[in-house]
C-alpha positions in Angstrom: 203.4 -80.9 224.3 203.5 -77.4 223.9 202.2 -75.4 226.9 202.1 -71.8 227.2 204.3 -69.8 230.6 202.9 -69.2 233.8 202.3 -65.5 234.6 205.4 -63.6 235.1 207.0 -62.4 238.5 205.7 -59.8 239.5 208.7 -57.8 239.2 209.1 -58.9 236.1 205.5 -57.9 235.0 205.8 -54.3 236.5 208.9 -53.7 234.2 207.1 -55.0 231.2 203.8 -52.7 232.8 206.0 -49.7 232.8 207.7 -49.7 229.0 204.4 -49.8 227.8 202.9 -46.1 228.7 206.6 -45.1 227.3 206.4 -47.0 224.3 210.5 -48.0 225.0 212.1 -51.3 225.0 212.8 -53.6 228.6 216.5 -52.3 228.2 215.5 -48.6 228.0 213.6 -49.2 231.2 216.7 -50.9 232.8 219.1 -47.8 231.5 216.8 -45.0 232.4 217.0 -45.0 235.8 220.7 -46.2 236.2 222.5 -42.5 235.3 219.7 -40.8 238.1 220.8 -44.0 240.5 224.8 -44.0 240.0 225.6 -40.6 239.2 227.4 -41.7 235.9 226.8 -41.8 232.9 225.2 -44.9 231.4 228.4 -45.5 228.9 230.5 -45.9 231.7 228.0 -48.6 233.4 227.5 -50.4 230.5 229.1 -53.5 232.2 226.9 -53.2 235.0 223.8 -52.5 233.0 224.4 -55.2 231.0 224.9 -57.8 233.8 222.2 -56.9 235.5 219.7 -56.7 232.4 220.9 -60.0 231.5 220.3 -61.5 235.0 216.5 -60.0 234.5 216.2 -62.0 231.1 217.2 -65.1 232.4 216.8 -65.3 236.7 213.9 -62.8 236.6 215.8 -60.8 238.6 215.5 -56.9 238.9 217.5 -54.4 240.8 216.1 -52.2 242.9 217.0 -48.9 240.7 214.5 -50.5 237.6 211.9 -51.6 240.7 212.0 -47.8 241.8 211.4 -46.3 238.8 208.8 -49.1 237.8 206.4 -48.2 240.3 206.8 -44.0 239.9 205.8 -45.0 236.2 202.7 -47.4 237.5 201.2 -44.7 239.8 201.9 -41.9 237.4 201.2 -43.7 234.0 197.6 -44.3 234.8 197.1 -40.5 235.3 195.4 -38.4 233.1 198.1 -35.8 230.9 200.4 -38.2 231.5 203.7 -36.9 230.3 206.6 -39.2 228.7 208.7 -36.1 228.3 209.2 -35.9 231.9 211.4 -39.5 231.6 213.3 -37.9 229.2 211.1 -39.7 226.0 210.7 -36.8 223.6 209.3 -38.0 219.8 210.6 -36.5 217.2 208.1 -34.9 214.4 208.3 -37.1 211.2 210.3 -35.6 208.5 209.4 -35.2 205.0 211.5 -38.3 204.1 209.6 -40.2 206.6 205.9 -39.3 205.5 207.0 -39.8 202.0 208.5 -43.6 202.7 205.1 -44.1 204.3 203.0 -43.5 201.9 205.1 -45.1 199.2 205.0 -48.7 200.8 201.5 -48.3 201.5 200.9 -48.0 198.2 202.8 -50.9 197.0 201.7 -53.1 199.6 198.3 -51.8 198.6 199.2 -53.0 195.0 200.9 -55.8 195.8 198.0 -57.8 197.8 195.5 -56.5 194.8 197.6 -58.3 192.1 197.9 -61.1 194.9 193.9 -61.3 195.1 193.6 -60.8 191.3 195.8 -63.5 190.2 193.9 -66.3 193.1 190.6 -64.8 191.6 191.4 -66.0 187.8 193.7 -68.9 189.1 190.7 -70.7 190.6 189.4 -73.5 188.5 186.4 -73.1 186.4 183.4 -75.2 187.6 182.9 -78.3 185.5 185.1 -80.7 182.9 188.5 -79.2 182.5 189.9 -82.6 181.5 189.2 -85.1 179.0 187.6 -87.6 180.0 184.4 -86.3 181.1 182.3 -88.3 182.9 
């Protein structure tokens, strides 16, 4: 019988919590804080990083560097002019290119689910005898 998961730790939760306001994946969270923590950079933890991010995915476990910056993002994520650029999360400005492929499949996907709705509209069966014999 399929049953849906209990509520996560609540480690566990504050890390999901956090990547939200940043709009940045679990691992970003994980790698974030590890260069500030260590001193290195992230390439040359990568081993580390990835043992302990895989530990989190399947023990629920989180290190202490992740917890730290977890709960600076809870208390400061809430606040108004709240500022991802100060974690380092800058968005770029779409480029022409962007727009441009935005619009496009828009459109067709506009198009596409009108010739989908078209075609079911005249596909549906007339009322009365289609059939010989009619009763």
């Amino acid at each position: 019988m399929f049953t849906l998961d209990s509520e996560p730790p609540p480690d566990v939760a504050t890390v999901l919590e956090s990547a939200s306001p940043l709009e940045v994946s679990g691992y970003r969270i994980f790698e974030m804080p590890c260069e500030a923590w260590f001193g290195r950079k992230v390439d040359n933890n990568a081993k580390l990083l990835n043992r302990q991010f895989f530990a989190y995915l399947n023990r629920d476990s989180v290190p202490p560097w992740v917890r730290s910056l977890c709960r600076d993002l809870a208390r400061r994520g809430r606040a108004p002019g709240f500022d991802p650029a100060r974690y380092g999360i800058v968005r770029a400005p779409p480029t022409r290119t962007m727009i441009y492929l935005g619009i496009r499949y828009t459109i067709w996907t506009a198009l596409t689910v009108s010739v989908i709705i078209g075609l079911a509209h005249f596909a549906a069966i007339p009322a009365g005898c289609t059939f010989p014999p009619c009763y």
